[in-house]
C-alpha positions in Angstrom: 57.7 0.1 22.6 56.4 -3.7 21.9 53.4 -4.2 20.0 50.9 -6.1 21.4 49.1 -9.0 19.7 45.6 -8.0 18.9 43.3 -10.7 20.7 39.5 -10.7 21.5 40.1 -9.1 25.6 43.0 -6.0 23.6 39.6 -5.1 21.6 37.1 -5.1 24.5 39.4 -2.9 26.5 40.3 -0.7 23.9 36.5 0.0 23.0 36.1 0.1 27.1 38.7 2.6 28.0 38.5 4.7 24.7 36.8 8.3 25.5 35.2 8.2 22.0 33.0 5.0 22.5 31.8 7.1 25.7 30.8 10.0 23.9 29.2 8.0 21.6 27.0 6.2 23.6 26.4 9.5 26.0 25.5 10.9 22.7 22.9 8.3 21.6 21.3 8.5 25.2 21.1 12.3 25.1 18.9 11.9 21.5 17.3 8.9 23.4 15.7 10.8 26.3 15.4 14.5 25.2 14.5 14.1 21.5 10.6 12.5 22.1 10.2 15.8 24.4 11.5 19.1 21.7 9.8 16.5 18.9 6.4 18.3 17.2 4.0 15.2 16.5 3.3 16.4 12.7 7.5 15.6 11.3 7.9 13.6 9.1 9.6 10.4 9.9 12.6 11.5 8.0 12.8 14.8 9.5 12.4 12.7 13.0 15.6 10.9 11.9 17.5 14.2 11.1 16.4 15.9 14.3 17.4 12.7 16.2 21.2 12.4 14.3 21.3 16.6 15.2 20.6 15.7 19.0 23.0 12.6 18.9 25.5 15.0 17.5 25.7 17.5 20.2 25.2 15.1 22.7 28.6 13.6 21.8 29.6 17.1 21.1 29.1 18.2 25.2 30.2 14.5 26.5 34.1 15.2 26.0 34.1 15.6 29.9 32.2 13.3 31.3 33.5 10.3 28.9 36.9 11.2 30.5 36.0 10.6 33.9 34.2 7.7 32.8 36.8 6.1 31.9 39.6 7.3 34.3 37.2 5.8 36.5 37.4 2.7 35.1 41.0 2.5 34.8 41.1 2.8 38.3 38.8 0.0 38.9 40.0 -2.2 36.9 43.5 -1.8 36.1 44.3 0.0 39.6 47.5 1.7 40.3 49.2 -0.3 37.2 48.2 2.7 35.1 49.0 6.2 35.5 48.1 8.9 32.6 49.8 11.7 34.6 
């Protein structure tokens, strides 16, 4: 196997087609939208912050599925039938 040079467009795609940067950003949007509504208005603002981390983390935790579809879905868009992980 070649290696490939490591330019600008090899990063973008490799954060766009990585299952990790998906579960990431599924988990900061799960912490985003469900946190304000489980939050008790008398926490602290550093208890907010732990609660909101705890959220984030099983958000990432239950997004192992959907980032994969995610981005088999956007292999097939954009790199079409060039790429095959079966």
């Amino acid at each position: 196997m070649t290696k490939r040079p490591v330019t600008p467009g090899y990063i973008v795609f490799y954060i766009l087609f990585s299952t990790e940067t998906w579960r990431i950003v599924l988990g900061f949007i799960f912490a985003a939208v469900l946190t304000p509504r489980i939050l008790p208005p008398e926490l602290s603002s550093i208890a907010r912050a732990l609660v909101y981390v705890m959220v984030a983390t099983i958000g990432y935790s239950l997004a192992g599925r959907p980032a994969r579809w995610i981005t088999d879905a956007l292999k097939r868009v954009i790199l079409g039938n060039r790429h095959s992980d079966t």
